[in-house]
Kinemage of the C-alpha trace (Angstrom):
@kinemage 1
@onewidth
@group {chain A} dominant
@subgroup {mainchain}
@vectorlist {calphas} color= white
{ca unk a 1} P 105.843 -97.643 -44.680
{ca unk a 2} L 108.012 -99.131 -47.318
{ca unk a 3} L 108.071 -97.990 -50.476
{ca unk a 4} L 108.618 -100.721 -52.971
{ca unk a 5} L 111.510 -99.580 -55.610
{ca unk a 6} L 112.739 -97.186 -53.073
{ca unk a 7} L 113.105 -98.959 -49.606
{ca unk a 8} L 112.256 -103.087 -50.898
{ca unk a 9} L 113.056 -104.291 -53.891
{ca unk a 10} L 113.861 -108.383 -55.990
{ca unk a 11} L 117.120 -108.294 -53.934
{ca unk a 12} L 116.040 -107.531 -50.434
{ca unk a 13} L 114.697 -110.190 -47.963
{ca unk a 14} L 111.774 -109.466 -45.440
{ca unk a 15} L 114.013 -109.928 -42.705
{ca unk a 16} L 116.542 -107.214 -43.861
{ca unk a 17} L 113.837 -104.840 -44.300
{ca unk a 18} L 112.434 -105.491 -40.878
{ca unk a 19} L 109.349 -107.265 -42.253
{ca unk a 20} L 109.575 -110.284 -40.271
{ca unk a 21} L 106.228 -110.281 -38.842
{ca unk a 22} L 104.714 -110.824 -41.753
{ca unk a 23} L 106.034 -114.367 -42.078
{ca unk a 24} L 104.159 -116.521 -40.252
{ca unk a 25} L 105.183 -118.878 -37.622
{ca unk a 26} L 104.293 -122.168 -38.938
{ca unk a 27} L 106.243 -121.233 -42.096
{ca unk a 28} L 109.515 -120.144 -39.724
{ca unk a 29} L 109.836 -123.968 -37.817
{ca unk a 30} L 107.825 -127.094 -37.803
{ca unk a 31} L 106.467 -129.447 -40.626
{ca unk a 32} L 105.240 -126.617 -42.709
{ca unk a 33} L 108.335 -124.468 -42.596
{ca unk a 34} L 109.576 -123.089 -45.725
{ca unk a 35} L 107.894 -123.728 -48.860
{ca unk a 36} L 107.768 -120.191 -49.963
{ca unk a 37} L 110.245 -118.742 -52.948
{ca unk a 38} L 113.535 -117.743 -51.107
{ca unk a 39} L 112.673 -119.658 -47.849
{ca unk a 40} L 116.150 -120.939 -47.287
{ca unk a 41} L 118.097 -117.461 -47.468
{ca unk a 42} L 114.889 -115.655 -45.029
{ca unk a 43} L 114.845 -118.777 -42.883
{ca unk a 44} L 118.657 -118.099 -42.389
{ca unk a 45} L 118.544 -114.905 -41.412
{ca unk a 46} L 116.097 -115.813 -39.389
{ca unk a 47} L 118.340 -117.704 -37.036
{ca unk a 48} L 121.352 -116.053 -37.778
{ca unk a 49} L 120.599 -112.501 -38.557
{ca unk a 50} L 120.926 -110.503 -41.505
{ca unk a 51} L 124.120 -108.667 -43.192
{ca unk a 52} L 122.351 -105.404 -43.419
{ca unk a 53} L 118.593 -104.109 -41.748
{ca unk a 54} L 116.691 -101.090 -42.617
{ca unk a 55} L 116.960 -98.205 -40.141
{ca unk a 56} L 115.396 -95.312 -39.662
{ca unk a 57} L 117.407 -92.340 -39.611
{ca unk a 58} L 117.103 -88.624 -37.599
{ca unk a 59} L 119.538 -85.866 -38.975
{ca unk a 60} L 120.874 -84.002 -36.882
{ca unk a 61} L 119.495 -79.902 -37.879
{ca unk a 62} L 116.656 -79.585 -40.247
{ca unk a 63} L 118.855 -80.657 -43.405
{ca unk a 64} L 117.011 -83.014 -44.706
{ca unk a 65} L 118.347 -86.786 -46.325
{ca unk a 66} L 117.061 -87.680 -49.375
{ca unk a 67} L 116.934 -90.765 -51.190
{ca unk a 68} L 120.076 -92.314 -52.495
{ca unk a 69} L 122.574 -90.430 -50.321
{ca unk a 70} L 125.280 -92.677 -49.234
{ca unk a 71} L 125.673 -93.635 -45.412
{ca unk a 72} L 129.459 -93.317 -43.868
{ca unk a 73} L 130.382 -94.970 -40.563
{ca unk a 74} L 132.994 -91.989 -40.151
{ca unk a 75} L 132.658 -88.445 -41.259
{ca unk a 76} L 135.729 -88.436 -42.666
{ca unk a 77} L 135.788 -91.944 -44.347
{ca unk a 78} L 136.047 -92.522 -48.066
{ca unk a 79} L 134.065 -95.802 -48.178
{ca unk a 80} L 130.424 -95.550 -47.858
{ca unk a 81} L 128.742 -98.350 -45.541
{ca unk a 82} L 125.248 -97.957 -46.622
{ca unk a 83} L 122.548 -95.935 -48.558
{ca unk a 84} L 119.849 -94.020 -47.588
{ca unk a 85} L 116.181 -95.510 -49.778
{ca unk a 86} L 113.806 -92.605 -48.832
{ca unk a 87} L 113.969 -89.280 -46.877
{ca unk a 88} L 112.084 -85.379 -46.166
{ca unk a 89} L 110.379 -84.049 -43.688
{ca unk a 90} L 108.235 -85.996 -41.622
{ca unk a 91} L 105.487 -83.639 -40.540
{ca unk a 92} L 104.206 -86.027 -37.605
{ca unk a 93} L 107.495 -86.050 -35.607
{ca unk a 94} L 108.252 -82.163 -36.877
{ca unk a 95} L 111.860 -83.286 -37.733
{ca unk a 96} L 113.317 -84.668 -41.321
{ca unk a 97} L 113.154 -88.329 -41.042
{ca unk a 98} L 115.042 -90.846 -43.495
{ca unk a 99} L 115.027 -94.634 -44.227
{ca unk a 100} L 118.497 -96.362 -45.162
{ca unk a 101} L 119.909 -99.861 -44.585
{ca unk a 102} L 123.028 -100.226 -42.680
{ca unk a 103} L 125.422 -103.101 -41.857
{ca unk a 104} L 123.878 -105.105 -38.910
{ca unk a 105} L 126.792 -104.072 -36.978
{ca unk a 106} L 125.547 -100.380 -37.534
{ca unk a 107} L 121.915 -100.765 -37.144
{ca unk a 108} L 122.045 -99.913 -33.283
{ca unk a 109} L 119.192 -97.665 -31.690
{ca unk a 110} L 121.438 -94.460 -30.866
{ca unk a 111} L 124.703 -94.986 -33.214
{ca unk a 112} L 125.645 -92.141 -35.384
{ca unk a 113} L 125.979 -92.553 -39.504
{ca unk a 114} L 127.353 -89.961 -42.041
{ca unk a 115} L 124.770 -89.117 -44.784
{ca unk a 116} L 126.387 -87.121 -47.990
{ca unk a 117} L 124.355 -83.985 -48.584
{ca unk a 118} L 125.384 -81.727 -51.327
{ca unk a 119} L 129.416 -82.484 -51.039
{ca unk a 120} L 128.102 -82.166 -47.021
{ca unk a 121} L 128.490 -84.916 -44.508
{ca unk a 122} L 125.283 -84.547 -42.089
{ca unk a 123} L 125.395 -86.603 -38.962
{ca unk a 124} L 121.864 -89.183 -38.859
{ca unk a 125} L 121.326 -90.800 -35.196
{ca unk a 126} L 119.918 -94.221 -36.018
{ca unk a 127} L 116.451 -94.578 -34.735
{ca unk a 128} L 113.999 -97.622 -33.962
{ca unk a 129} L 111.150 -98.030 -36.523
{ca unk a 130} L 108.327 -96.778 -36.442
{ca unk a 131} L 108.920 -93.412 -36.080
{ca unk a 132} L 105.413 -92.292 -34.557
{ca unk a 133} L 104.682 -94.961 -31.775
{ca unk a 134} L 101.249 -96.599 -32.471
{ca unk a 135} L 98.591 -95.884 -30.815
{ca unk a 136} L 95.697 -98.886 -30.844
{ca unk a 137} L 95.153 -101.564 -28.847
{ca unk a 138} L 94.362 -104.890 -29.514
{ca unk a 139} L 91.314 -106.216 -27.806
């Protein structure tokens, strides 16, 4: 779940925090699209896709990420791409887990980002959200 003031906050969009489901269809095309505040910056990256998503994020060991740590493409680059929002142990999946948001370029199931851990860089394989599969079904 996202944590407002840690993973969403006034300068994120829905759509770069992987929230699109929650707008609804009639408000995405049609005669009733738009009309909500910041329609025609989601609506765009509706169609066109976002600069950044949110990501989920494995480390690689039991170090775990915690919020704020910035994301490298490179383990040896001096240019941070991103920033981890939230991170610890997730006792569901038995592994630290971490949220972050990553150029869209980045934000592929399976790529590798550096996370900055005391003066460490600690490889995080980028994972698909959620990070326990659900288990209901509709009826």
């Amino acid at each position: 779940m996202c944590l407002y003031g840690s993973d969403l906050n006034e300068n994120t969009t829905p759509v770069e925090a992987a929230l699109g489901w929650a707008i609804p269809k009639v408000r995405r095309c049609g005669a009733r699209a738009g009309g909500f505040p910041g329609a025609n910056v989601v609506l765009q990256q509706l169609e066109e896709g976002p600069p950044r998503r949110r990501v989920g994020l494995r480390p690689q060991g039991r170090v775990p990420v915690r919020g704020g740590a910035p994301l490298f493409g490179e383990d040896t680059s001096d240019e941070p791409i991103g920033q981890v929002t939230s991170g610890g142990f997730g006792p569901s999946v038995g592994v630290p887990i971490a949220m972050g948001y990553l150029p869209s370029a980045f934000a592929v199931s399976g790529a590798i980002a550096f996370a900055e851990v005391r003066g460490h860089r600690v490889p995080d394989e980028v994972t698909d959200l959620p990070f326990v599969p659900h288990r209901y079904k509709r009826t």
